[in-house]
Each structure stands twice: as structure tokens, then as C-alpha cells.
N, C-alpha and C positions, 0 to 999 in steps of 0.2 A: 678692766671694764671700759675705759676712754677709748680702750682702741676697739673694743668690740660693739661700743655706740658710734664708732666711726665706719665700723665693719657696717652694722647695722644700717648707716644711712644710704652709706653705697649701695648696699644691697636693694634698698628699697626704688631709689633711682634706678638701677639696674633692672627691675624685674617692674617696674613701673614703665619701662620703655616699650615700645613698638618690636624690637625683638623678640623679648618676655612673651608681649601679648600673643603671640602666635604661636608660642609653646609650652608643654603644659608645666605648672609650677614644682618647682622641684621641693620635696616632702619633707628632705632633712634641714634646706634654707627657711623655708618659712616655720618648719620647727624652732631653729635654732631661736631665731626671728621673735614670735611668738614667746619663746619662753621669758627671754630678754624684754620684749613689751607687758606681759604678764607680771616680771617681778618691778618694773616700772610703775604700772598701777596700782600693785599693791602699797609700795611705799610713798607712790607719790600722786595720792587720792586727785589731787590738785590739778594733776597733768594729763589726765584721763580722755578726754576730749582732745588732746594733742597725740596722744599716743593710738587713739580708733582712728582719726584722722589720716597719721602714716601706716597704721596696719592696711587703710582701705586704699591708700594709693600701691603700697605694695600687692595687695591682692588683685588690684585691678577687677575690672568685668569677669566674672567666669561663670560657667554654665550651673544652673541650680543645682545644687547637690553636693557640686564638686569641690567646694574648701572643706565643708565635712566628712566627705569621705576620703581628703588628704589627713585630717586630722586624725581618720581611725588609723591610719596608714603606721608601724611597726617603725619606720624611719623617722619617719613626725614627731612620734611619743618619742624613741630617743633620742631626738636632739633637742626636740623640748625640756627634755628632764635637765638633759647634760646642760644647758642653758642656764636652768633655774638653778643646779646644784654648782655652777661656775657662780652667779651672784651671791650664794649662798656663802662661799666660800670667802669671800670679802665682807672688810668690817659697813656695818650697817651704814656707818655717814660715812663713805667714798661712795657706796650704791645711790643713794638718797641725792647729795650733792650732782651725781652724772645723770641720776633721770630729771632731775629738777633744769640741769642745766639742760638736757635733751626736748625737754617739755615747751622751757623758754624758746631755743632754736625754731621750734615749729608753731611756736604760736605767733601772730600777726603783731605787732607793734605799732600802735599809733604814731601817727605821723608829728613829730616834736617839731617847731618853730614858729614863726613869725605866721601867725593867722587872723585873717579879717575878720572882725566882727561885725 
């Protein structure tokens, strides 16, 4: 799972780039994607916000209609599933511990030290 939330950030950088934006998203990545962010929510209520966050940098801008109708897309669902049933297949706290840590990563952190008041 560490390397597939590693997999996952790359990806998102990847397809968040100016390359990406000029073509169109590929069905079985943001499945994979997706399924992986999906079982992240679920278990890590907390990190929800952090995790629509990087879905919307990897989705980027795209024309109306069309991340739904990647969703309907036969590639999408299965890489989606295979995604969800790869997390499934790990015990609950190694899942839990990496979305939580994934969650952390993208959340913003106050600035720690020496402050004027």
C-alpha cells in the first residue's frame, strides 16, 4: 500500500502537470486513483478534505461531463474495483495508518516557532 500511495502521489503530480492538461485522462489511472482515494475516505473520515483536495488537483480542469463519463468507462470500474479489492486485501491498520499518514502529507501545517505577539 506505501508504494501504491507513493504510486498515487506521483500520479497525481503527473497528470496535474501542463502535459496531462492537454490530454485526455486516462480511465484506468484515475480508476486506479480513485479506488485508492475511495477506500482512504472510508477509513479515514478525518482526512476527507485532504483527499477531494488531491482528487481535484489530479482531475484538473476538464470539460463538463467528462470525469463522469470516464467513470462510466469499463476501464475506470476495473481498475477501480482492482484498487479497492488491493486495499481490501491488507489488514485494516496498515490501510488506516497510510491514509492517515497520506491525509497528514496534504494537509497544510501551521507555521511552528518564535511569533510576535
Amino acid at each position: 500500500m506505501k508504494n501504491r500511495i507513493i504510486l498515487g502521489i506521483g500520479l497525481a503530480i503527473a497528470l496535474s502537470s501542463s502535459t496531462w492538461a492537454e490530454q485526455p485522462l486516462d480511465p484506468a489511472q484515475v480508476g486506479s486513483f480513485d479506488g485508492m482515494l475511495n477506500v482512504c475516505r472510508e477509513i479515514n473520515p478525518a482526512g476527507i478534505s485532504a483527499y477531494n483536495t488531491l482528487r481535484a488537483a489530479l482531475i484538473g480542469p476538464q470539460p463538463e461531463g467528462a470525469v463522469e463519463a470516464l467513470t462510466q468507462t469499463p476501464e475506470y470500474r476495473q481498475a477501480y474495483e482492482a484498487a479497492r479489492q488491493k486495499s481490501a486485501d491488507q489488514p485494516h491498520e496498515k490501510v488506516l495508518k497510510e491514509c492517515t499518514q497520506l491525509a497528514a502529507s496534504l494537509t497544510p501545517r501551521a507555521r511552528q516557532g518564535n511569533r510576535r505577539k
